[in-house]
N, C-alpha and C positions, 0 to 999 in steps of 0.2 A: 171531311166535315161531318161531323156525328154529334147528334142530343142525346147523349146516353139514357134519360127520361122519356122515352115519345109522345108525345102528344095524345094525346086520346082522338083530335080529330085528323091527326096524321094516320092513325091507323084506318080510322073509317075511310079516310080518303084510300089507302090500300086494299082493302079490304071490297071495297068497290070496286078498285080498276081491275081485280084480276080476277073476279067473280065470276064462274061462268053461268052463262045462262045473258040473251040481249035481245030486245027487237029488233025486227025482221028491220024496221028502219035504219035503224044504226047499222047491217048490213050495207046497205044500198046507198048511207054516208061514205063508211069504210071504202067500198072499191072506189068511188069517186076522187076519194082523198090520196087513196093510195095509185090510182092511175094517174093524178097530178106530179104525186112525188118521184112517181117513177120516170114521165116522161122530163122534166123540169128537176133532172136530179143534183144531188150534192156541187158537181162540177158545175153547175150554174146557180150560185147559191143568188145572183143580184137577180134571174129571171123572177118579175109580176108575177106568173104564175105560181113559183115555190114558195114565193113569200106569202100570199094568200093562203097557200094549203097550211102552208107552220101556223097564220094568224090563224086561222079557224080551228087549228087543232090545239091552240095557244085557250081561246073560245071557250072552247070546250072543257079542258081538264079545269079554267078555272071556275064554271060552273055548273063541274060534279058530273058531267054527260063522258062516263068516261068509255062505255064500250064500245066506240069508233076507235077511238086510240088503242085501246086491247087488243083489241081486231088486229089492226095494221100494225103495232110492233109484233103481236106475236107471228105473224106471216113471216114480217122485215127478218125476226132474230132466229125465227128457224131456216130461210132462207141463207141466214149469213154464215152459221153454225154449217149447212150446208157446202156452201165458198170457200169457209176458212180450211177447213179440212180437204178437201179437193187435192190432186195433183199439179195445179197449176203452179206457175211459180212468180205470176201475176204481182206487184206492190200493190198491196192496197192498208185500210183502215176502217178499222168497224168503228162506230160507235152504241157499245151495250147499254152502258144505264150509268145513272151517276156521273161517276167519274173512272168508268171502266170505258177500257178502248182493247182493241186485241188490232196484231197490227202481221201483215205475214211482208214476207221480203225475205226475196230468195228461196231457201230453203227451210227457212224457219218461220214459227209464231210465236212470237212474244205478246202477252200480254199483261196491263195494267192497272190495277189496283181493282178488279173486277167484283165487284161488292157480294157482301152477304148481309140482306135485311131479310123483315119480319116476313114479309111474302115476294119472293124473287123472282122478277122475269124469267129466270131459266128454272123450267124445272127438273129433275134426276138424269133423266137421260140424257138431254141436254150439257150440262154438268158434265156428266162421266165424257162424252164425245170433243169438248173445250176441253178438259182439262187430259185428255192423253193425246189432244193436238199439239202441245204447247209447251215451245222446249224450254221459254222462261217467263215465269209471273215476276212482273216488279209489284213488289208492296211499298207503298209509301209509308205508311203507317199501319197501327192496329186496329184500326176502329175497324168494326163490320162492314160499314158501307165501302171500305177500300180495301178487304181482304175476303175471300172467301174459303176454309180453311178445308169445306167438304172438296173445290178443287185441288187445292194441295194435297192431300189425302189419296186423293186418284190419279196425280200426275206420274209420270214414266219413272224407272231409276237411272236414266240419262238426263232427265230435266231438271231444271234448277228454281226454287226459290232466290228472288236478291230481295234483300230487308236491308234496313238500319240495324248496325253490331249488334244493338243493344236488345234488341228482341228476338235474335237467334232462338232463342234456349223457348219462347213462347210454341214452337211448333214442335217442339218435344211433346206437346200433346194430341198430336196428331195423329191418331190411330190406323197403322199401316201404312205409315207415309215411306214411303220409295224416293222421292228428288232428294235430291242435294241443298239444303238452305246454305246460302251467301250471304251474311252478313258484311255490310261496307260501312265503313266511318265517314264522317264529314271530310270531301274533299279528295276519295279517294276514288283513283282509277285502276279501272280492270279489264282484261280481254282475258273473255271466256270462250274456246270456239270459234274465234274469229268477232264475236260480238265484243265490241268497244261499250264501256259506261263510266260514266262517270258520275260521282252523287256529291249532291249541293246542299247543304244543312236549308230545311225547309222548318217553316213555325206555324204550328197551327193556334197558336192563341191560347194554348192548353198545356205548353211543354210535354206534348209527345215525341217522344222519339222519331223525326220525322226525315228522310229525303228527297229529294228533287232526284230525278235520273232522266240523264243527257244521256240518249244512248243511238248508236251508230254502227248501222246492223247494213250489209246491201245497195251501199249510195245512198243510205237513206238516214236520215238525224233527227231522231224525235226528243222533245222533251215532255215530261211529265211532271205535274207542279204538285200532287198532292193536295191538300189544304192549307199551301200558301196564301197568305193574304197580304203581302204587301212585295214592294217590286224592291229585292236583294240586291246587292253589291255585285253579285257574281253574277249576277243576269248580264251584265255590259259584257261578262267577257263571249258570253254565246250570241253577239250582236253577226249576227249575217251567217249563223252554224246551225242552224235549227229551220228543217225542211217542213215541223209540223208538231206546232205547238198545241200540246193538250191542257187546259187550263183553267181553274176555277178556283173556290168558289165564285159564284156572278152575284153576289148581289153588292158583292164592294164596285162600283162601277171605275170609278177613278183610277184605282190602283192595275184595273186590268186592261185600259189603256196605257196608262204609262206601261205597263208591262210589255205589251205587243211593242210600242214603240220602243220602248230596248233592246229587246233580243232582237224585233226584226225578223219573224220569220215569214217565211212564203205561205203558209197556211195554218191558221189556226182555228181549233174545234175546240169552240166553248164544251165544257161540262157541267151536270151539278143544276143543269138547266128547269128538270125538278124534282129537285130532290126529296123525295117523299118521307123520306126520316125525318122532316123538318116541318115548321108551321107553313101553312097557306103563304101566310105574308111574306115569308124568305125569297118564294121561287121569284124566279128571273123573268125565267119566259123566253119566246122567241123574240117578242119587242125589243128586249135589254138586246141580245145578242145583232139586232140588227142596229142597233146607236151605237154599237160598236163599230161594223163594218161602216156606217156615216163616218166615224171619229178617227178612224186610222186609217193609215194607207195601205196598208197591208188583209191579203184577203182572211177574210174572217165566214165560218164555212156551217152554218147553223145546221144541224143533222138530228134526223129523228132516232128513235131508238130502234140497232140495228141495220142503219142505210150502213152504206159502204161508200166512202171515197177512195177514187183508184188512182195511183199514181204507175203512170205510164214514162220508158224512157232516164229510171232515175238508176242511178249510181257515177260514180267518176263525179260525186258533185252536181250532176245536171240535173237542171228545175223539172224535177214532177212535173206532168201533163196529167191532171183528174179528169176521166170523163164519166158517162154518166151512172148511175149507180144500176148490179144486176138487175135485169130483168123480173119481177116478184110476181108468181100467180097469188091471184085474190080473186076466185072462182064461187060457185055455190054457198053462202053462206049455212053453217051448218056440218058442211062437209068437210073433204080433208087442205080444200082451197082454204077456205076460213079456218083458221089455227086455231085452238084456243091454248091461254096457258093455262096449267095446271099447277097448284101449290105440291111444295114440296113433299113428299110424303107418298104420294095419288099413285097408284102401280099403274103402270105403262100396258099396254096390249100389244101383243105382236102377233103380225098382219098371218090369216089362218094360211093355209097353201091353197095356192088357186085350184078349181074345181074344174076340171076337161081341159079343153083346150091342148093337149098333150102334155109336152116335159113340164114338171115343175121349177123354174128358173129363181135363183138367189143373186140379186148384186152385190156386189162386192160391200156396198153400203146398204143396209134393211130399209124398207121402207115402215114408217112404226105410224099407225091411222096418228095417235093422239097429237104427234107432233109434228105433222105433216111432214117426217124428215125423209126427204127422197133417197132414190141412189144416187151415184154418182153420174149416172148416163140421163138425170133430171133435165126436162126440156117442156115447151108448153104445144099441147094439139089441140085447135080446135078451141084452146082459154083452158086448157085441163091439163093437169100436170102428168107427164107422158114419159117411161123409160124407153128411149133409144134403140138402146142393144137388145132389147129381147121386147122390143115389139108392144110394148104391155101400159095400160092405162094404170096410173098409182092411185086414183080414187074410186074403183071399182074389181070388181074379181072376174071381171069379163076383158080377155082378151081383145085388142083393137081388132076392126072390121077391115 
């Protein structure tokens, strides 16, 4: 779903959220908001609790207070960037922005349609660490907000692009692109590596080139709708095959109950919830998405940008068990607890070498101030984010006492 035109006050409202610089107040919102979402997480999307934190942060982005919610995605999505990459081999589900999800199971991450707009929740390094985790991006279509062309760019030459046939040839612009692009037609299935897909002719309203992918990676069956807006013929036949439905736009309300009620899946995560390429009056909101979970019977799983849904115990077909979402420090506002993003472009620092304390020690993952991106041995001492293996505090150059 993309305005090729943007708004003029779609950009200010951009242009806001990722600005940095915030009162000390809007700190001392953030952690409160963000110690809600963590204790009260995705896996309890019906708790009192979560719903009040989505409403207030619902509140907020729609009047313009937007550096509470900067704050806490930008922890939530450096923390997730964090997770996805990892050794584990944990199911789970991010939700990034838009209508981007990245999704790990097993031994792989796939993910989908992870956008490129005018100022982007992830910035470079970011980027560069998604997109050489990530053995397949599904692209739904072309538009910006569901493709992001600098990841393709940096993805692996084991990793694949899957697009619609028809726009293969567009990533022939891609300067030093490495993956493999897949082009699939209407209707057509593929196992790549073990990964099952299959792609659905999807309509954005626009006659773009567009699919739906039904893919089946792990025990695990997600679908991915694109910028469909109305409930397809070929949705019946995925009625009870679909572990975790990703789906938007929200503001057609109608259609995306009948939806959920077709296919029938065990979990679905709205997207597109606000879409900032778009006018004011489009977004959804968390309100919309919870008249959903009233209107169907199936769990509907409202997720800020960056939480994670974990699916526990899935493959051979068995129901997912989500519980609650990582653990997220959101320490010292200012420092390296409080994240900030950075627009694209903004050169990164990397962390000087520590000063005494004897050997100078590297994780295997760098720790970089700007992005709060830990190592791997990432853990909380004290509310301070703490590596494990070598002993050592990641918001200071002073070895632990």
């Amino acid at each position: 779903m993309f305005v090729r035109r943007l708004y003029s006050v779609s950009l200010a409202l951009l242009i806001a959220l990722f600005q940095v610089g915030y009162p000390a107040s809007s700190g001392g919102l953030a952690r409160n908001l963000s110690s809600q979402l963590q204790r009260y997480g995705p896996s309890g999307p019906g708790s009192v609790e979560r719903r009040d934190a989505l409403m207030r942060l619902d509140d907020l982005l729609l009047n313009d207070s937007y550096e509470a919610p900067r704050i806490i995605s930008a922890d939530f999505i450096s923390t997730a960037i964090s997770e996805m990459t990892s050794s584990s081999r944990t199911t789970s589900v991010w939700y990034i922005w838009n209508m981007g999800y990245v999704v790990r199971a097993k031994d792989k991450v796939l993910g989908f349609d992870l956008p490129e707009v005018l100022i982007d929740p992830l910035n470079e390094e970011q980027i560069r660490i998604i997109a050489q985790s990530l053995d397949f991006f599904f692209v739904s279509h072309m538009d910006k907000p569901h493709r992001d062309l600098d990841i393709v760019s940096l993805m692996g030459a084991e990793s694949r692009v899957v697009c619609p046939q028809e726009v293969v040839e567009s990533f022939d612009m891609v300067v030093d692109r490495q993956c493999e692009v897949v082009g699939m037609e209407t209707g057509e299935s593929l196992t790549i590596d073990g990964v099952q897909i299959r792609a659905f002719f999807g309509d954005d309203r626009r006659g773009t080139p567009m699919r739906c992918y039904h893919v089946n990676y792990g025990g695990v069956r997600v679908l991915q709708t694109g910028d469909q807006h109305y409930v397809a013929d070929w949705m019946a036949e995925l009625k009870g095959k679909v572990d975790v439905l990703m789906i938007g736009p929200l503001e057609k309300f109608e259609w995306v109950v009948e939806a959920i009620e077709t296919i029938q899946p065990r979990y679905t995560i709205p997207g597109g919830i606000y879409d900032m390429s778009h006018p004011r009056d489009t977004w959804a909101g968390y309100p919309y998405c919870y008249d959903l979970r009233e209107q169907t019977e199936h769990q509907v799983v409202p997720m800020f940008f960056g939480e994670k849904l974990q699916l526990a115990g899935s493959g051979g077909g068995d129901l997912p068990i989500p519980y609650i979402a990582a653990f997220i420090a959101l320490v010292g506002i200012g420092g390296a607890g409080a994240v900030l993003l950075s627009r694209r472009g903004e050169g990164q620092r990397r962390r000087k070498p520590r000063r005494g304390g004897g050997e100078n020690h590297e994780c295997e993952r760098r720790y970089v101030e700007r992005l709060c991106l830990t190592c791997k041995h990432y853990a909380l001492k004290g509310g301070r984010p703490y590596c494990r293996k070598y002993n050592l505090y990641l918001d200071t150059d002073d070895k632990t006492t």
